[in-house]
C-alpha positions in Angstrom: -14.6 -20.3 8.1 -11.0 -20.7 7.0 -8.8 -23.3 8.3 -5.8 -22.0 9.3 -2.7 -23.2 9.5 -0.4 -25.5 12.3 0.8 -23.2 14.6 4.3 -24.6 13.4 3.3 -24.3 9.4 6.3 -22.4 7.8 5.3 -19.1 6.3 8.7 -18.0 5.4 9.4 -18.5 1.6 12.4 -17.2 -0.9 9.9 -14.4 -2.0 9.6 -13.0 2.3 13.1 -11.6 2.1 14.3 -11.0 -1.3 18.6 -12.0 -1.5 20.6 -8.9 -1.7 17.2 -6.3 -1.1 16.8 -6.9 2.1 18.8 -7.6 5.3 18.5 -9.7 8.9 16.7 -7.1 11.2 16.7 -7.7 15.0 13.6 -7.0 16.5 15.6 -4.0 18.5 16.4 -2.0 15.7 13.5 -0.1 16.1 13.1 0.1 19.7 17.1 1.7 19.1 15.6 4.3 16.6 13.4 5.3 18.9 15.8 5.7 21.8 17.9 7.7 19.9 15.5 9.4 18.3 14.1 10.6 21.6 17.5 11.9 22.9 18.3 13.7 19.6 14.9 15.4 19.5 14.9 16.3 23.1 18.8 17.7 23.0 17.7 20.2 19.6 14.4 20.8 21.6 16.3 22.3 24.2 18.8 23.8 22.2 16.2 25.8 20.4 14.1 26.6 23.4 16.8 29.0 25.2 19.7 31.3 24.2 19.9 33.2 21.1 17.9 30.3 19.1 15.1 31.4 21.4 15.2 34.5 19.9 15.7 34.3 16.2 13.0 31.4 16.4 10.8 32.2 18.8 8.3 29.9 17.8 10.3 27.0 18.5 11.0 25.7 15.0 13.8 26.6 12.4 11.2 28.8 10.0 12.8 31.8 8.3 9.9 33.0 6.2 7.0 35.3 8.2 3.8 33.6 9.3 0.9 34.0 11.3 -0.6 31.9 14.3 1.1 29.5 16.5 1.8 26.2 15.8 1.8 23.2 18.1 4.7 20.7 16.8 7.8 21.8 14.8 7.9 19.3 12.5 10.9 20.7 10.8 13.1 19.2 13.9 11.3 16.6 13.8 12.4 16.0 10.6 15.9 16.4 11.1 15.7 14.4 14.5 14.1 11.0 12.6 16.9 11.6 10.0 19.5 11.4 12.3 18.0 8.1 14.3 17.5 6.1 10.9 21.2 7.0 9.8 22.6 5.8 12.4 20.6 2.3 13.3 19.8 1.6 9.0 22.0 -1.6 8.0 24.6 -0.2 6.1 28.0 0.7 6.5 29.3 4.0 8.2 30.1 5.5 5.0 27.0 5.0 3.7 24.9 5.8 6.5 27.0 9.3 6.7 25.9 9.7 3.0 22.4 9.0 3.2 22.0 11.5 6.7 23.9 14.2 4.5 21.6 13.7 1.5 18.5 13.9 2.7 19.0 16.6 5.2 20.6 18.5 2.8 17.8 18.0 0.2 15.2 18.6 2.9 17.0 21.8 3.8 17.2 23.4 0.9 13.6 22.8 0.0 12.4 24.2 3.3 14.8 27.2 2.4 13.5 27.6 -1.0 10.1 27.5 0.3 10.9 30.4 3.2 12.4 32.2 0.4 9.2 32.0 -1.7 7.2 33.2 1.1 9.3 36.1 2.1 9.4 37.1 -1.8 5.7 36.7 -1.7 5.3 38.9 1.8 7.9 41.8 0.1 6.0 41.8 -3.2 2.2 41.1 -1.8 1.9 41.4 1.6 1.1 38.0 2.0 1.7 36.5 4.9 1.3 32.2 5.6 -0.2 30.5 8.4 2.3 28.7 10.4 -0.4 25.8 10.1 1.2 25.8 6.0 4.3 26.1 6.6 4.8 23.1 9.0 2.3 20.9 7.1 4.0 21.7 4.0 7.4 20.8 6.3 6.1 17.4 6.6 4.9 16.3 3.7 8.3 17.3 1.8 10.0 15.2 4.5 8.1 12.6 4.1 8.4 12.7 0.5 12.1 13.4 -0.1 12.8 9.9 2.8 11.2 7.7 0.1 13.0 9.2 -2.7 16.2 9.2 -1.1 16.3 5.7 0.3 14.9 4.6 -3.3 18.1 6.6 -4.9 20.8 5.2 -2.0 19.5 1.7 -0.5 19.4 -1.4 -2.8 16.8 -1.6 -5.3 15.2 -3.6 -8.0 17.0 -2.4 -11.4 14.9 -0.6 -13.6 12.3 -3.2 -15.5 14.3 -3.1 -19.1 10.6 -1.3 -20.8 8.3 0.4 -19.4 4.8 -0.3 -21.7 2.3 2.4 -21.5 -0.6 3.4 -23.9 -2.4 7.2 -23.6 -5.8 6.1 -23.4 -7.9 7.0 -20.5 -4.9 9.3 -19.4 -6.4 12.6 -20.1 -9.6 11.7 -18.9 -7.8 10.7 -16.1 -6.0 14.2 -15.3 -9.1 15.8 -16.4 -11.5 14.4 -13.6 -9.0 14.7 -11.1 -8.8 18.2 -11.1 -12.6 18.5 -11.7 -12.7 16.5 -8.0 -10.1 18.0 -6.3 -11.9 21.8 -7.1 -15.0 20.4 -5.9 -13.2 18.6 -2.7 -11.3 22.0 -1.8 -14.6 24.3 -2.3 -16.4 21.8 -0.1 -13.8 22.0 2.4 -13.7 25.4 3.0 -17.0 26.2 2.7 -17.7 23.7 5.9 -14.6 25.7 7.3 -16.5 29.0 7.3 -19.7 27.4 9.3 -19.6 28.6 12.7 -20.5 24.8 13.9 -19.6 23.8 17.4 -18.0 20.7 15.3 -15.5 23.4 14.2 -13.9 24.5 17.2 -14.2 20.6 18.4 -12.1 19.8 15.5 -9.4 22.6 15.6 -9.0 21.4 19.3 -7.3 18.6 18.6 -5.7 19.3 15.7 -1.9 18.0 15.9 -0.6 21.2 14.0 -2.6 23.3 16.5 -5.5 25.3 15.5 -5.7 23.7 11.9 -8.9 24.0 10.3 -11.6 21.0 9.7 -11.2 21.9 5.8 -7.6 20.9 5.9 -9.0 17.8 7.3 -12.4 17.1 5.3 -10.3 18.0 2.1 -9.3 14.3 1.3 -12.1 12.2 3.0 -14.2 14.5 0.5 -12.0 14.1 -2.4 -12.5 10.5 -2.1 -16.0 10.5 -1.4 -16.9 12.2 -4.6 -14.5 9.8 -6.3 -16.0 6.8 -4.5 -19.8 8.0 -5.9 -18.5 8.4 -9.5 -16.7 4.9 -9.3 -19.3 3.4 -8.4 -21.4 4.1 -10.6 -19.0 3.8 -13.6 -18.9 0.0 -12.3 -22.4 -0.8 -12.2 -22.7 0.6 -15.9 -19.5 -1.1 -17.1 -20.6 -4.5 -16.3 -22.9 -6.8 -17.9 -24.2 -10.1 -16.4 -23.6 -13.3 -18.0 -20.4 -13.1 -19.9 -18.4 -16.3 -18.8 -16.1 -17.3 -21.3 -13.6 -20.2 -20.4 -11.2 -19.1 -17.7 -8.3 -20.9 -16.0 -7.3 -20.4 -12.5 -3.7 -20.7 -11.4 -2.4 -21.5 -7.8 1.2 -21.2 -6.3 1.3 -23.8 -4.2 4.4 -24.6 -1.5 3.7 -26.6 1.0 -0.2 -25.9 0.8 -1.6 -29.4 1.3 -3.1 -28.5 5.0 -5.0 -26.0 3.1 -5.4 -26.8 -0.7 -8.4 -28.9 0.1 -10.4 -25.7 1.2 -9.9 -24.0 -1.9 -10.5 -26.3 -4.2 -14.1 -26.8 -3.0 -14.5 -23.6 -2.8 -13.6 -22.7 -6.2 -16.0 -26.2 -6.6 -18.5 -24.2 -5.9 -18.1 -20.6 -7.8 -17.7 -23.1 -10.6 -20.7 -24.5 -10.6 -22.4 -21.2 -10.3 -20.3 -19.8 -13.2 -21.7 -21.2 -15.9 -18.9 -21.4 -18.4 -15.5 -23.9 -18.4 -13.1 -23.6 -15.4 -9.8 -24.9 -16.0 -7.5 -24.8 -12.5 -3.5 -25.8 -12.7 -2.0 -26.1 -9.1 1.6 -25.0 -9.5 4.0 -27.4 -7.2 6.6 -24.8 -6.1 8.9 -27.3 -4.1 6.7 -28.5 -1.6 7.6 -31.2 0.5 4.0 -32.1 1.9 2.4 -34.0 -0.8 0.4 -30.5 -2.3 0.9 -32.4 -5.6 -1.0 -35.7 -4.2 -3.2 -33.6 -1.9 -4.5 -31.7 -5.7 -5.1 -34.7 -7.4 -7.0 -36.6 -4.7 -9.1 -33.5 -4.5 -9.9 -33.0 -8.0 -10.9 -36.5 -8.6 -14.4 -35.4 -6.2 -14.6 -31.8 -8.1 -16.8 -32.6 -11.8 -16.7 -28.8 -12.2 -13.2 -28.3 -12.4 -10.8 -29.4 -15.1 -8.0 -29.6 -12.6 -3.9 -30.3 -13.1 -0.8 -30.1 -11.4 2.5 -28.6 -12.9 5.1 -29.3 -11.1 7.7 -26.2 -11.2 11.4 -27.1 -9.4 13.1 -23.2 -9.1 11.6 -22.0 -6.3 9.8 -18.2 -6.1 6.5 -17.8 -7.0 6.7 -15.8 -10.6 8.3 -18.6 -11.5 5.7 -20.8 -10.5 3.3 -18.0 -11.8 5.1 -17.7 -14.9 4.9 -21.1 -15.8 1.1 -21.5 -15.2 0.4 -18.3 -17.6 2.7 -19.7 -20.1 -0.1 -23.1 -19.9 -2.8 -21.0 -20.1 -5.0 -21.3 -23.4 -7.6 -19.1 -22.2 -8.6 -15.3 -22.8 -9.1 -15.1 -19.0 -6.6 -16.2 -15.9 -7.5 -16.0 -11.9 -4.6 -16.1 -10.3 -5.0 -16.8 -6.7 -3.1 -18.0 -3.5 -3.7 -20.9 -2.2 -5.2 -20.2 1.2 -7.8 -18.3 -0.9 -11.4 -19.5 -0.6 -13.4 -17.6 -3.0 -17.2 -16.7 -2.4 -19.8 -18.7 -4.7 -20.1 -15.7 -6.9 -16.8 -14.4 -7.1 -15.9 -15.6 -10.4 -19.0 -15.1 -11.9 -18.8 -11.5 -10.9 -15.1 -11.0 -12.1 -15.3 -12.0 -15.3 -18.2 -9.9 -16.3 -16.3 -7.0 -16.2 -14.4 -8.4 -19.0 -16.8 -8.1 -21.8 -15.2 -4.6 -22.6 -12.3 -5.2 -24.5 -10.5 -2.3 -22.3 -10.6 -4.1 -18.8 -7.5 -5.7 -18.2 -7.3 -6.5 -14.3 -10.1 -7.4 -11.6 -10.1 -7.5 -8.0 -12.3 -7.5 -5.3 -12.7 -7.4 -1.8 -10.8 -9.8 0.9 -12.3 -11.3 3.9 -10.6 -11.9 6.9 -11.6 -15.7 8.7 -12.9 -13.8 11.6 -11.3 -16.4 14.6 -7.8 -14.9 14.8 -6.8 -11.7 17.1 -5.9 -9.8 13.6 -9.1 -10.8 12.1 -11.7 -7.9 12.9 -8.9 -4.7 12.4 -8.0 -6.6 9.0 -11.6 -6.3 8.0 -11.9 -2.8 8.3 -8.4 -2.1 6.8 -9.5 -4.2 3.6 -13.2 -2.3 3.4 -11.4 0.6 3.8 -8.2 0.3 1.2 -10.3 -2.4 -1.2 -13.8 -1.7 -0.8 -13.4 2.2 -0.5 -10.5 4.0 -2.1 -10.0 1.4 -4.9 -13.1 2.5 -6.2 -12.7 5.5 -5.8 -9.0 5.0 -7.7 -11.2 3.1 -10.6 -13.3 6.6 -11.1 -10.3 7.9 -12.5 -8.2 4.8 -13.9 -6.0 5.3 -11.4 -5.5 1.7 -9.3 -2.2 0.8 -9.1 -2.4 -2.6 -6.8 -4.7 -5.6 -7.2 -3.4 -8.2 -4.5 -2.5 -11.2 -5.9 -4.8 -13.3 -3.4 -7.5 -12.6 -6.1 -6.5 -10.7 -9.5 -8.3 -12.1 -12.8 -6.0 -10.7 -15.9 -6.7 -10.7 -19.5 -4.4 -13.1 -20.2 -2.2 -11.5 -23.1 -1.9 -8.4 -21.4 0.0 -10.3 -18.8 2.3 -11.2 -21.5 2.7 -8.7 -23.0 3.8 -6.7 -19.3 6.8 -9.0 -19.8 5.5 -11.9 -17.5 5.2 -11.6 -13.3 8.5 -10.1 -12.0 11.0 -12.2 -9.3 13.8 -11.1 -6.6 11.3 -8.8 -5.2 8.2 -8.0 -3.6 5.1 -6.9 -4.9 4.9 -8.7 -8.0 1.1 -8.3 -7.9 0.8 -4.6 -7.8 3.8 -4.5 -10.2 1.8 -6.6 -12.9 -1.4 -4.3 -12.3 0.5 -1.4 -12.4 2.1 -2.1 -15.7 -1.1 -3.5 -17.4 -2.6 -0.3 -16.3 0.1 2.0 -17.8 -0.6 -0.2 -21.5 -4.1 1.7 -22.0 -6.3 -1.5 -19.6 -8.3 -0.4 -16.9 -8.0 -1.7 -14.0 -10.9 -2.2 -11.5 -12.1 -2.6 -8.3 -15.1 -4.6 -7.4 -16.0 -4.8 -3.8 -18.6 -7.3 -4.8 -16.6 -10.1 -5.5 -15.5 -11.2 -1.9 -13.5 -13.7 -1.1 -12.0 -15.2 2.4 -7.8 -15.0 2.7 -5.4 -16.0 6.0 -4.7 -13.4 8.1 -1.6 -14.3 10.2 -2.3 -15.7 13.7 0.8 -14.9 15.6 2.8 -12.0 15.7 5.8 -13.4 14.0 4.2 -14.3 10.6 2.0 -10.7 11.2 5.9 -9.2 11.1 6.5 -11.2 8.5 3.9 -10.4 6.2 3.9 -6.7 6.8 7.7 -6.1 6.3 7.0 -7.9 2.7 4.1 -5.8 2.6 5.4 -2.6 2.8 8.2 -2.9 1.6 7.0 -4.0 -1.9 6.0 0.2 -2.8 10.0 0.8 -2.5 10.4 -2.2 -4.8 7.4 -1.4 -7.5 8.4 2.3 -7.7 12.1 1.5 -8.3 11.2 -1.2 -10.9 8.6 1.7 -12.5 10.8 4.5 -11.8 10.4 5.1 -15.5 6.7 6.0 -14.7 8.2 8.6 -11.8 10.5 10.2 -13.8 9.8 9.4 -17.5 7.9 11.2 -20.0 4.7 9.7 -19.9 1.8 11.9 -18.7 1.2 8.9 -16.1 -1.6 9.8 -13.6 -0.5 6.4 -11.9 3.4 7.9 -12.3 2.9 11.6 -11.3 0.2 11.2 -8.8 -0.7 7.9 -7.2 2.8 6.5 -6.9 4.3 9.6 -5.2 1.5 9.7 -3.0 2.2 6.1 -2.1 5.8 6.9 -1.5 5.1 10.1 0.6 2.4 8.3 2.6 4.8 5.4 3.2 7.1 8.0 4.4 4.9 9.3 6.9 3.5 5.9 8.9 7.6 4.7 9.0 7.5 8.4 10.9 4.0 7.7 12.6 5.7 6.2 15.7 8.2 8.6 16.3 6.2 11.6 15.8 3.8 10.7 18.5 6.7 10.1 20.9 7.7 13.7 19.9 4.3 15.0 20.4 4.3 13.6 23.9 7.8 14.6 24.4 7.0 18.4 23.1 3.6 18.3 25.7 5.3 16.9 29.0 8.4 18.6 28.8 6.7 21.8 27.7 9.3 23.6 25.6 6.6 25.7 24.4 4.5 27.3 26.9 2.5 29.2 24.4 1.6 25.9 21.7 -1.7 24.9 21.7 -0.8 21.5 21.7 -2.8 19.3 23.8 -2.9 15.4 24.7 -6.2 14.8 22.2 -3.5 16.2 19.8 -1.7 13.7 20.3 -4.2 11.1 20.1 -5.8 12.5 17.5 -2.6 11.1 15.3 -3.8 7.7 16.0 -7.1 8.0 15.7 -7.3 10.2 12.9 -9.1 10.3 10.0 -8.6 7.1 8.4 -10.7 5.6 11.3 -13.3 7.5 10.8 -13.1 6.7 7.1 -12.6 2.5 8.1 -16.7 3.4 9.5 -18.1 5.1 7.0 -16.4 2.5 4.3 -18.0 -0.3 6.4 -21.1 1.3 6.3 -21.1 2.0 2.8 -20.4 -1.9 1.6 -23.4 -3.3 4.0 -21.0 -4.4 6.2 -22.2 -3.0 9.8 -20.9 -5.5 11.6 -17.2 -4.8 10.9 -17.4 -1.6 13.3 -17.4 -3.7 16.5 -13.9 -3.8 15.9 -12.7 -0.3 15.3 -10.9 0.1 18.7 -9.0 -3.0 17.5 -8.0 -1.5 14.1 -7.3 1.9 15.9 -4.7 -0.1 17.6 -3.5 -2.2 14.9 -3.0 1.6 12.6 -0.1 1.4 15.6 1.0 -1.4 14.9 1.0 -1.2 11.3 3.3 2.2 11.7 6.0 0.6 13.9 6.3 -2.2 11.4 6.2 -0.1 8.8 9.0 1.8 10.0 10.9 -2.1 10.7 10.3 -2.3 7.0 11.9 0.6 5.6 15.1 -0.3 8.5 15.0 -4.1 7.2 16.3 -2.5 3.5 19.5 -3.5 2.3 22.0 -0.6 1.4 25.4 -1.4 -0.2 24.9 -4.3 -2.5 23.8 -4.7 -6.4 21.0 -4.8 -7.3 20.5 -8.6 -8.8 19.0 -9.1 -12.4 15.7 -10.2 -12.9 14.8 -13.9 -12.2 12.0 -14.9 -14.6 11.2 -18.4 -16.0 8.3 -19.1 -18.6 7.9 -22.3 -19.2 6.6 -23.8 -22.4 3.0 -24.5 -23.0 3.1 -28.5 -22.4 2.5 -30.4 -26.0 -0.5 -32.5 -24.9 -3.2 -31.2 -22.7 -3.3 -33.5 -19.2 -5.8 -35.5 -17.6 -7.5 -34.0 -15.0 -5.8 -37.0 -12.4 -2.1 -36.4 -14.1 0.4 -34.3 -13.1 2.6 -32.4 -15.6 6.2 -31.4 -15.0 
């Protein structure tokens, strides 16, 4: 098992809180939100649940167009209500704040009103009428959507990376399977939705929108179960066993000498079951604990490792990373951190995806230590998000992230990408994201496994999860060339909005289940078919039941003794989610990119000699 840390080891780094893109938060910010989020909802509630709003919206939400049914939550106020709270608690000055509440109210207003208007031209012209179940989904997800967006256009951002490389092939291919597996998911969808199954009626009970059917629901878990088949299968044909060319493996390292010692005999070990050369440079990134010393004493015991230190002074780790690409002599790099133990097999399994010419990243499959309170909802997020919908992103060349904790890069692509990015976060999803876009595919391989912290106190979970989270604001404004830009990007036009809008929507996760409860208790609809399994159903939902069928599908059986644990921490998650997007800076520039890549050294090192 991993060793963890001190309880007093120092997490915190330059690259936690990026200068000028982020701001101080106090841990009541977003119990403030919520307070006035509460009172705003509850005061429009009641303001459209009597007198003449009664009336003209009888349904309790501000919808203009005709529909049938009744829904359970107008999510159209909830909307507004959330915009209101986060103008007035997000760090920025009042003139700014005022902006930002105008903007995206009034962008969300008029696209709800062009919508209405579309669906009362339809009903003049046709006779066709929506469900209310549409319309207020619909309502949500262009919230969601147009948040993101506008706090990308109005808070402070990284500037636009200065060229954006991408490369056509795979992209139609791409687009083309898509919509092949998004026919297939909807016609499987609502065939199941036309079985009169006791499971049907069970399911449109507690369905937050009220009445919703169980296709709406099974419409993505099946989408990505179709692409989850397909990418697997591409991967077990793509690969070929024994392919092990030299490879070097570069490790950030500040203040890591508590740990280092762990991951070099780990990577001891996958070295020795490689079969080819391993080449490791620790990268000294200002440590103060004797990580340098810690290296060398360590690699002096390791005969399967060629092993050095370079010792890099500016703090941040692209510069660190930057400098140990710039030593690199191999085709192949392993980047990983340096409380990283790798399985036995790990790099073995990595690099034989690299025979093709056209792969360009690897990752794999992180495992959490298993002794901390985190440790078992971790594991089901990563078999979930790593071993599940990565490959099912790979089917269709569409990963954008590989976490830097394990990522294996063909080495000139990462060169060519213009080196790993500073002053930000997400510098690992930004480097996948761009090799992608030049024409490599990137893939997923559950197979290769390999043991990473997870934070043992609440602090450092804060900590990592604000960084976390807030790196898709930060990797979509440094690739908003692939949002708005030309290119026929499926990464650009499908998976990155789809990370924004779902980013969106777990900042709002919180909130809306306080409005669900509010709506239910105070019962300011008599006639909604909301209920309190509604409710629940928001948490539960169906990425838990997608966390157990993605630990079934890896082997991993185990892993669902702790599903109550992870159905809690999805919670969690959402109210620090929603920390992240308040712990945003608004107001300042943007700073220029920070990169430094140092020169290749002239004389290769000793394995026992430091290079600076």
């Amino acid at each position: 098992m991993l060793q963890r840390a001190p309880k007093d080891h120092d997490y915190w780094s330059v690259d936690s809180a990026p200068a000028k893109l982020t701001r101080p938060l106090s841990i009541w910010a977003a119990p403030t939100l919520l307070v006035i989020f509460t009172a705003v909802a509850a005061a429009l509630l009641a303001a459209i649940s009597a007198g003449p709003l009664a009336a003209i919206f009888p349904n309790g939400d501000v919808v203009f167009s005709p529909y049938l049914g009744i829904h359970s939550i107008p999510l159209r106020i909830f909307m507004v209500s959330f915009f209101v709270a986060f103008s007035a608690v997000v760090g920025a000055r009042a003139p700014q704040r005022l902006r930002f509440f105008l903007e995206v109210t009034l962008y969300y207003i008029v696209v709800c009103a062009a919508f209405d208007l579309i669906n009362i031209a339809a009903y003049r012209l046709t006779g066709f009428v929506y469900s209310i179940h549409v319309v207020e989904i619909l309502s949500g997800l262009f919230g969601f959507y147009i948040f993101s967006i506008r706090l990308l256009d109005q808070a402070t951002m990284p500037r636009r990376a200065p060229f954006a490389p991408f490369n056509p092939r795979f992209k139609v291919t791409s687009f083309i399977l898509i919509v092949l597996a998004v026919g297939a998911a909807i016609a499987v969808s609502l065939w199941i939705d036309t079985l009169d199954l006791p499971l049907v009626g069970d399911l449109r009970s507690v369905a937050l929108l009220g009445g919703t059917g169980p296709g709406v629901f099974l419409f993505l878990p099946v989408l990505f179960f179709l692409l989850y088949v397909l990418g697997t299968l591409c991967a077990l044909l793509r690969r070929r066993p024994g392919y092990c060319p030299p490879v070097t493996v570069i490790i950030p390292a500040h203040n890591e000498a508590h740990i280092l010692p762990r991951t070099l005999n780990a990577l001891e070990e996958a070295a020795a079951q490689y079969g080819g050369e391993v080449n490791v440079l620790v990268l000294d990134n200002c440590s103060t604990d004797g990580t340098a010393q810690t290296a060398l004493r360590i690699f002096a015991d390791l005969p399967n490792l060629r092993g050095q230190v370079v010792d890099v002074p500016i703090p941040g780790k692209s510069n660190a990373l930057n400098a140990g690409i710039a030593r690199t002599t191999t085709e192949i790099v392993i980047r990983i951190d340096a409380d990283t133990q790798v399985s036995p097999a790990s790099v073995r399994r990595a690099v034989r995806h690299f025979w093709r010419g056209d792969v360009g990243v690897v990752g794999g499959l992180p495992i959490a230590p298993g002794t901390g309170k985190f440790d078992r909802a971790r594991n089901l997020e990563t078999l979930l998000k790593h071993g599940y919908y990565q490959v099912a992103y790979g089917a269709v060349d569409a990963i954008v992230g590989v976490p830097g904790m394990l990522a294996v890069y063909r080495t000139e692509a990462v060169r060519n990408a213009g080196g790993f990015t500073g002053g930000m976060n997400g510098e690992d999803t930004d480097m996948s994201l761009r090799i992608g876009e030049m024409g490599f595919r990137v893939v997923g391989d559950p197979t290769i496994t390999y043991v990473s912290e997870v934070p043992a106190s609440w602090k450092h979970l804060r900590e990592q999860r604000m960084r976390w989270f807030r790196s898709v604001y930060h990797v979509s404004s440094r690739n908003r060339d692939y949002l708005d830009g030309w290119m026929p990007s499926v990464r650009g036009k499908i998976i990155l909005p789809f990370m924004l809008l779902n980013s969106g929507r777990r900042a709002m996760t919180v909130p809306l289940v306080i409005f669900g409860v509010l709506y239910y208790f105070v019962g300011f609809n008599p006639q909604s078919p909301l209920t309190v399994q509604a409710v629940f159903a928001v948490v539960l939902g169906a990425p838990a039941l997608m966390a157990a069928f993605a630990a079934l599908a890896n082997g991993r059986i185990g892993a669902l003794i702790g599903l109550p644990e992870y159905i809690a921490f999805r919670l969690v998650r959402s109210y620090l989610t929603l920390e992240s997007v308040l712990s945003i800076a608004f107001g300042e520039t943007a700073p220029r990119e920070a990169q430094l890549l140092l020169p290749p050294p002239a004389v290769t090192q000793d394995k026992m000699q430091p290079t600076s």
